[in-house]
C-alpha positions as CSV (number, residue, x, y, z in Angstrom):
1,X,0.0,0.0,0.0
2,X,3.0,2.5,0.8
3,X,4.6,1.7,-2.4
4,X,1.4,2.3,-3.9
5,X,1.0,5.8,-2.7
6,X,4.4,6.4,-3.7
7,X,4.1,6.1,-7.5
8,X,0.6,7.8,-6.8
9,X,2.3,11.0,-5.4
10,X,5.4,10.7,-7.6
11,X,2.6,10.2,-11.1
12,X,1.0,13.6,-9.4
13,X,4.4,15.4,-9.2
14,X,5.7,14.5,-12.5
15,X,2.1,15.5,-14.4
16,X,2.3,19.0,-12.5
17,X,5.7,19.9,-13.5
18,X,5.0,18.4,-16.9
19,X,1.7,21.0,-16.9
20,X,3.5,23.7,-15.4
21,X,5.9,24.1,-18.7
22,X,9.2,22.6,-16.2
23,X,9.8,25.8,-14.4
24,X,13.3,26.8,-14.1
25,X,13.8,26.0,-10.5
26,X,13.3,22.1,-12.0
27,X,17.0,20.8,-12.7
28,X,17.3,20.1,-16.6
29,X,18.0,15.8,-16.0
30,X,14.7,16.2,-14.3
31,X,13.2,16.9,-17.6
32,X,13.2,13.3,-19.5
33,X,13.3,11.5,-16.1
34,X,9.8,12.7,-15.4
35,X,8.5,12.7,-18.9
36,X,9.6,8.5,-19.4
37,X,8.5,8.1,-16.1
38,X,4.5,9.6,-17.2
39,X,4.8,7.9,-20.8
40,X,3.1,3.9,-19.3
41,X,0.4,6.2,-18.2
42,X,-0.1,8.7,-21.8
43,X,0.2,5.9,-23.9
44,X,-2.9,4.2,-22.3
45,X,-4.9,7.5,-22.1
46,X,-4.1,8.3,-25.6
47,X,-5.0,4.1,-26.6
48,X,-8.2,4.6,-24.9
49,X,-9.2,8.4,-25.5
50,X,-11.3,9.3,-28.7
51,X,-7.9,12.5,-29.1
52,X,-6.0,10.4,-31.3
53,X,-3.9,13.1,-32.3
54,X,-3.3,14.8,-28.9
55,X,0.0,14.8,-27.6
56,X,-0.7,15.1,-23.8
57,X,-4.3,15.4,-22.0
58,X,-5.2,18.7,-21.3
59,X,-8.8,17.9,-19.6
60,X,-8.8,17.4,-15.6
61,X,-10.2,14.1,-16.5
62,X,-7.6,13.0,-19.1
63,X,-4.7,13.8,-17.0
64,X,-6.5,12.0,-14.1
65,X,-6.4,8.8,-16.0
66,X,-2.7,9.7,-16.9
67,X,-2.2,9.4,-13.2
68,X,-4.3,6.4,-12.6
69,X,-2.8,4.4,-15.7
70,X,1.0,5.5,-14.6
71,X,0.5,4.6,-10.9
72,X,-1.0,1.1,-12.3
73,X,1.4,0.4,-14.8
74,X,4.5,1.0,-12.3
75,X,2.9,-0.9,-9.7
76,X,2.2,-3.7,-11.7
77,X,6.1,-3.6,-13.0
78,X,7.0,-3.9,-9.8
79,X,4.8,-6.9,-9.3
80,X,6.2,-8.5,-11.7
81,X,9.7,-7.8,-11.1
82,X,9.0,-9.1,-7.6
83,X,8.0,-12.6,-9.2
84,X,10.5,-12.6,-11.3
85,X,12.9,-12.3,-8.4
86,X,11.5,-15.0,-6.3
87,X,11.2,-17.1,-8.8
88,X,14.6,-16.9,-10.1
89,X,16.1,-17.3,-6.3
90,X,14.5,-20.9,-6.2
C-alpha cells in the first residue's frame, strides 16, 4: 500500500511539473526523467481516448487517467519484477 501511494504521489508530481511548462527551479536531467516516467500512463490514455492526435491530455479528466494508468502500470512492474525475483532465487 505504501509503495502504492508512492508512484501515486510521484505520477502527481511528474504531471504538474510536466503542466506547469518545467519551471526553471526544475533541474534540466529532471526533464526526461519525469517525462519517461509519465509515458506507461499517456500511452494508455491516448489508446483509450477518442484524441487520437493529442500529444498530452489537457482535460482534468484525461490527465486523471494519466495518473491512474502510470501509478497502475509501475505498480504492476514492480509486481512482476517481484515474481521474477523470487522465482529466479529458487
Amino acid at each position: 500500500m505504501v509503495i502504492l501511494l508512492a508512484l501515486l504521489a510521484l505520477s502527481v508530481a511528474a504531471l504538474a511539473l510536466r503542466v506547469a511548462g518545467y519551471p526553471a527551479w526544475v533541474p534540466q536531467f529532471m526533464k526526461p526523467l519525469a517525462d519517461a516516467f509519465l509515458e506507461p500512463g499517456a500511452a494508455l490514455w491516448w489508446f483509450t481516448s477518442s484524441s487520437l492526435f493529442q500529444s498530452f491530455p489537457s482535460s482534468t479528466t484525461g490527465q486523471a487517467s494519466v495518473i491512474l494508468g502510470n501509478t497502475l502500470f509501475w505498480f504492476l512492474a514492480l509486481l512482476a519484477v517481484r515474481a521474477l525475483w523470487r522465482v529466479a532465487r529458487r
